[in-house]
N, C-alpha and C positions, 0 to 999 in steps of 0.2 A: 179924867184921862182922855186924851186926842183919841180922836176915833181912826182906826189902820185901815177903813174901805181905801181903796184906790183912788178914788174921787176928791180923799180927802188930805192926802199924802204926795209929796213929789217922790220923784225918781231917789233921789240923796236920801230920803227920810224910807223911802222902802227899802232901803239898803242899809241902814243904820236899824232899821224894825230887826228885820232878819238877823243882821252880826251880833245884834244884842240877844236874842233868843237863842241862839246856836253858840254862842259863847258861857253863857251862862250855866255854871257847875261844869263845865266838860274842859278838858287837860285840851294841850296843840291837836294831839292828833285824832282827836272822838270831834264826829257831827262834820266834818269835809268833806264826807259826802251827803249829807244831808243840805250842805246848802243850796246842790244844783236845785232839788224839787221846788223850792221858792225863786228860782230865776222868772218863770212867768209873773209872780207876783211882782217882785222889781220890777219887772219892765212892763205890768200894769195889761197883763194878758187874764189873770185870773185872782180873785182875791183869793185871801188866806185859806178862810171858811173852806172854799171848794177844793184847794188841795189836801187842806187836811183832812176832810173829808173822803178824797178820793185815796190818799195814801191811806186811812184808815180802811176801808175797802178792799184795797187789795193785800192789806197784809195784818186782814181781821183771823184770829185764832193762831198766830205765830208766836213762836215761844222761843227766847233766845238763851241759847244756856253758855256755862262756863263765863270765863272771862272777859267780859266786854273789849276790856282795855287792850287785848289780843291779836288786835286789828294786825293787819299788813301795814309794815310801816311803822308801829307804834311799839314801844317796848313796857313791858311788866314794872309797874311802879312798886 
């Protein structure tokens, strides 16, 4: 497997890293907003490691109930 540091990735391939990650299992309208948090990655401000890291952090012990698919936007499959 290619290694996804920054160093070792252009701009196209960190943007093809992410679409491929956030599309995976999830319907149109789930993970659209999850793909702002990886925009520094794209543009090669922070690797992966530290965002996920830092999104784990701040939304360590959260618990999300009901229906996911629920979203604003999204309708009941």
């Amino acid at each position: 497997m290619k290694s996804l540091l920054i160093k070792d990735t252009t701009l196209e391939e960190r943007k093809e890293i992410v679409q491929n990650a956030l599309n995976f299992g999830l319907s149109d309208c789930d993970g659209g907003e999850m793909a702002d948090i990886y925009d520094d990655y794209i543009l090669g401000l922070k690797e992966l490691a530290d965002i996920n890291r830092e999104f784990s952090e701040r939304h360590a012990g959260e618990v999300v109930s009901g229906d996911r698919r629920e979203k604003k936007g999204c309708s009941k499959m």
